[in-house]
C-alpha positions in Angstrom: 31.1 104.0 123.2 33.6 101.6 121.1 36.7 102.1 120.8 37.5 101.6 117.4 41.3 102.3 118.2 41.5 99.6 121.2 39.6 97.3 118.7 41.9 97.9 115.9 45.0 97.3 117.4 43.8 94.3 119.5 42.4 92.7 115.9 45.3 93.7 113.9 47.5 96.5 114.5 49.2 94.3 117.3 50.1 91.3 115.3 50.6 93.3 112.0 52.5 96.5 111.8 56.1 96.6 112.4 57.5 96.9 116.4 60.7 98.1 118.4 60.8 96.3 121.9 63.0 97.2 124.9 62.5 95.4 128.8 63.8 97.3 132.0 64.5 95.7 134.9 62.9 96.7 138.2 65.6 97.3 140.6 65.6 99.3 142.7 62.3 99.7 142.4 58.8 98.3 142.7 56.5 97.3 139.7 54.2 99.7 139.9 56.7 102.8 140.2 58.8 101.9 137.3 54.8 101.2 135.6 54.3 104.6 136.2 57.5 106.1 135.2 57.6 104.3 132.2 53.4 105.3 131.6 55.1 109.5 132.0 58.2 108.7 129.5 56.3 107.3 126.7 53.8 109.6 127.2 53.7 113.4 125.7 50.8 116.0 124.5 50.2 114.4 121.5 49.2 110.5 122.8 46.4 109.4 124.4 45.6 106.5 126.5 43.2 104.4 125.2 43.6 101.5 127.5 44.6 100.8 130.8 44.5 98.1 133.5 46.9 98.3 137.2 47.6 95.4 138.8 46.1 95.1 142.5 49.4 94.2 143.6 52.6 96.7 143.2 54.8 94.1 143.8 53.6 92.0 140.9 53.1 92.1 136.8 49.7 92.6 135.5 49.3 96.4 134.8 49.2 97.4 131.0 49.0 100.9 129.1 48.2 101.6 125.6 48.8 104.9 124.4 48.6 106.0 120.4 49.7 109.1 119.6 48.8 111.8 116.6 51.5 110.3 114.3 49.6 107.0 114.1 52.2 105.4 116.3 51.0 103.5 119.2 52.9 102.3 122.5 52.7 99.2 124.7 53.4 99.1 128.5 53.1 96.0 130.4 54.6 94.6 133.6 56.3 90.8 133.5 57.1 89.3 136.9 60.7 90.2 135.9 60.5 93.2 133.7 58.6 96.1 132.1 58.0 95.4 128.5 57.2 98.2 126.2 56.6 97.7 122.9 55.9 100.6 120.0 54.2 100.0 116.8 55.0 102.2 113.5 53.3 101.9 110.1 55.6 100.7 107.2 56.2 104.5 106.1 57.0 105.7 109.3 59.7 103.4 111.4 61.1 104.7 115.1 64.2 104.8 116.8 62.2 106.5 119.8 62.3 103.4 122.2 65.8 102.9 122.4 67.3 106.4 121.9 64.8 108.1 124.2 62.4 106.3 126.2 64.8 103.6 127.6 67.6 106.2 128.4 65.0 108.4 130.4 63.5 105.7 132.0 66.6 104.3 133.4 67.6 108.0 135.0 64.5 108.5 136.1 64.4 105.4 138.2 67.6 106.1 139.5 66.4 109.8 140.2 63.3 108.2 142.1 64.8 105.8 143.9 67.0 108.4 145.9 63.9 110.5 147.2 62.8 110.4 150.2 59.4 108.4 150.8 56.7 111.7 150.6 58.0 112.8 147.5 58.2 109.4 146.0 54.5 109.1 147.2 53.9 112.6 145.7 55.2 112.1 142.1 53.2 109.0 141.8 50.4 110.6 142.8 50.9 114.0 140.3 51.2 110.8 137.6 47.9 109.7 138.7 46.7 112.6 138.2 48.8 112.6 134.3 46.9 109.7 133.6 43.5 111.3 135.1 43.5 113.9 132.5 44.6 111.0 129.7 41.6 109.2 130.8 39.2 112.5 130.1 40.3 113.1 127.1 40.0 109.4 125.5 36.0 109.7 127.1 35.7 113.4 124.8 37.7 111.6 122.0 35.5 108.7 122.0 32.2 111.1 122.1 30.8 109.7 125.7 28.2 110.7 127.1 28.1 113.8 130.0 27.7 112.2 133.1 31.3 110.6 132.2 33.1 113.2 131.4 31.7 115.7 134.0 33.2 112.4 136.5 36.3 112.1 134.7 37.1 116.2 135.0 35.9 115.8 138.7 38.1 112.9 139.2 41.4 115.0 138.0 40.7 117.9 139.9 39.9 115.7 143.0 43.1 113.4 142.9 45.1 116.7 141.8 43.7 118.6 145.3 45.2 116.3 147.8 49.1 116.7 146.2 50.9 119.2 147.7 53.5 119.1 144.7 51.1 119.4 142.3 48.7 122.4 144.3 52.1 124.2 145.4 53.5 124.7 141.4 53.4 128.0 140.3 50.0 127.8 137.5 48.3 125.4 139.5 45.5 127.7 140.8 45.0 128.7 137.0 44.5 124.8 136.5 42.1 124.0 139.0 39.8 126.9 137.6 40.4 125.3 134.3 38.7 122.1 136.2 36.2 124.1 137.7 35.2 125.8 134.5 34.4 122.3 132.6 32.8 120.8 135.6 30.4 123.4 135.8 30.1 123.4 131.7 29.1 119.2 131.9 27.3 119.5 135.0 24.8 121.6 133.2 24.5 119.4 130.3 21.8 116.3 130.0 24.2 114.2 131.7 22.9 111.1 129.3 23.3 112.8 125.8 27.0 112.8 123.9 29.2 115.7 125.4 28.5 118.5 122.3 30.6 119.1 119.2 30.8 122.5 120.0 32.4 122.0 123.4 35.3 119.1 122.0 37.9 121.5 121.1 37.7 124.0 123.3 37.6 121.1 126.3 40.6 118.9 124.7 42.6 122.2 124.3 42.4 122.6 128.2 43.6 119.4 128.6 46.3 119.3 126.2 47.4 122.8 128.1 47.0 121.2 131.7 49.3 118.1 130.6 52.1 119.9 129.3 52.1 121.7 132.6 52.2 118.8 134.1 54.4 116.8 132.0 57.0 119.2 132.6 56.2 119.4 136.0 56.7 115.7 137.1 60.2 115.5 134.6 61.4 118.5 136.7 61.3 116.6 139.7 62.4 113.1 138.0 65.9 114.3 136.5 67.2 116.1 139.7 
């Protein structure tokens, strides 16, 4: 289905409305960990991803993130061979201060917070953000009124990637998740997979999700600031 909200931004939003820019450097760590810390701290319950594209190399620039939250504001990750660029984007009547007075500084402890685990908890956390982003990725699909068979892959996709992390399956609620999962898999599965997921089912689905994430967003900013 379009995505009127990618469109809009790419056509004007991006070029028009007013923007607050900050860059991060890397060290000590790699592009695509400081990518995905940077795609947790911008992100909350209320924004959704509605673009996304890694790089195939985590050494190098390339990956971008677009997120837009409820409040009509939208946010901009990309990775520069030197630096993470994020960029937000406020309407005239409703300017920010968010970037620099709490994205940058929790970025910048996070990284340091990262950067002193040890290697299987590093690999952990950015797998629990894939999984952050798994769930994102669902919700933009209901959003965007997709069809079944997407969505029933998408929910599939979360619960799989979230099976195979031992921080995530060991946190007290996660069993309560996975049934969650389970629940909406069998719900789509049953569907025609080719007609638009129903109306009737969009709340009660992206009210799951909206739980599951701030489980999880809490979860992964637990482990990131100690």
């Amino acid at each position: 289905m379009e995505n009127r909200l990618l469109n809009q931004f790419n056509t004007s939003i991006s070029s028009q409305w007013p923007s607050q820019e900050i860059s991060i450097n890397y060290d000590p760590l790699n592009h695509r960990e400081l990518f995905e810390i940077a795609y947790h701290s911008c992100n909350s319950v209320n924004m959704r991803n509605i673009f996304i594209k890694l790089s195939q190399d985590e050494n190098k620039g390339g990956s971008k993130a677009i997120l837009y939250s409820n409040a009509k504001k939208f946010i901009s990750i990309e990775t520069l061979d030197d630096s993470i660029k994020i960029k937000e984007y406020f309407n005239e009547n409703n300017p920010s201060e968010k970037l620099t007075t709490e994205i940058k500084p929790n970025i910048e402890t996070r990284k340091l917070v990262y950067s002193t685990k040890d290697d299987n908890l590093k690999a952990h956390l950015l797998k629990t953000i894939l999984v952050e982003r798994k769930l994102d990725e669902c919700a933009n699909l209901v959003m965007l009124k997709e069809i079944n068979r997407k969505i029933y892959f998408a929910i599939g996709d979360a619960r799989e990637s979230a099976a195979v992390v031992p921080l995530f399956m060991e946190a007290e609620g996660a069993s309560l998740v996975q049934l969650a999962l389970n629940k909406w898999m069998t719900i789509t599965q049953n569907l025609d997979q080719e007609k638009t997921f129903p109306e009737s089912h969009v709340a009660g689905l992206l009210k799951n999700l909206m739980q599951i994430k701030k489980w999880l967003l809490n979860l992964i900013s637990v482990h990131l600031t100690k």
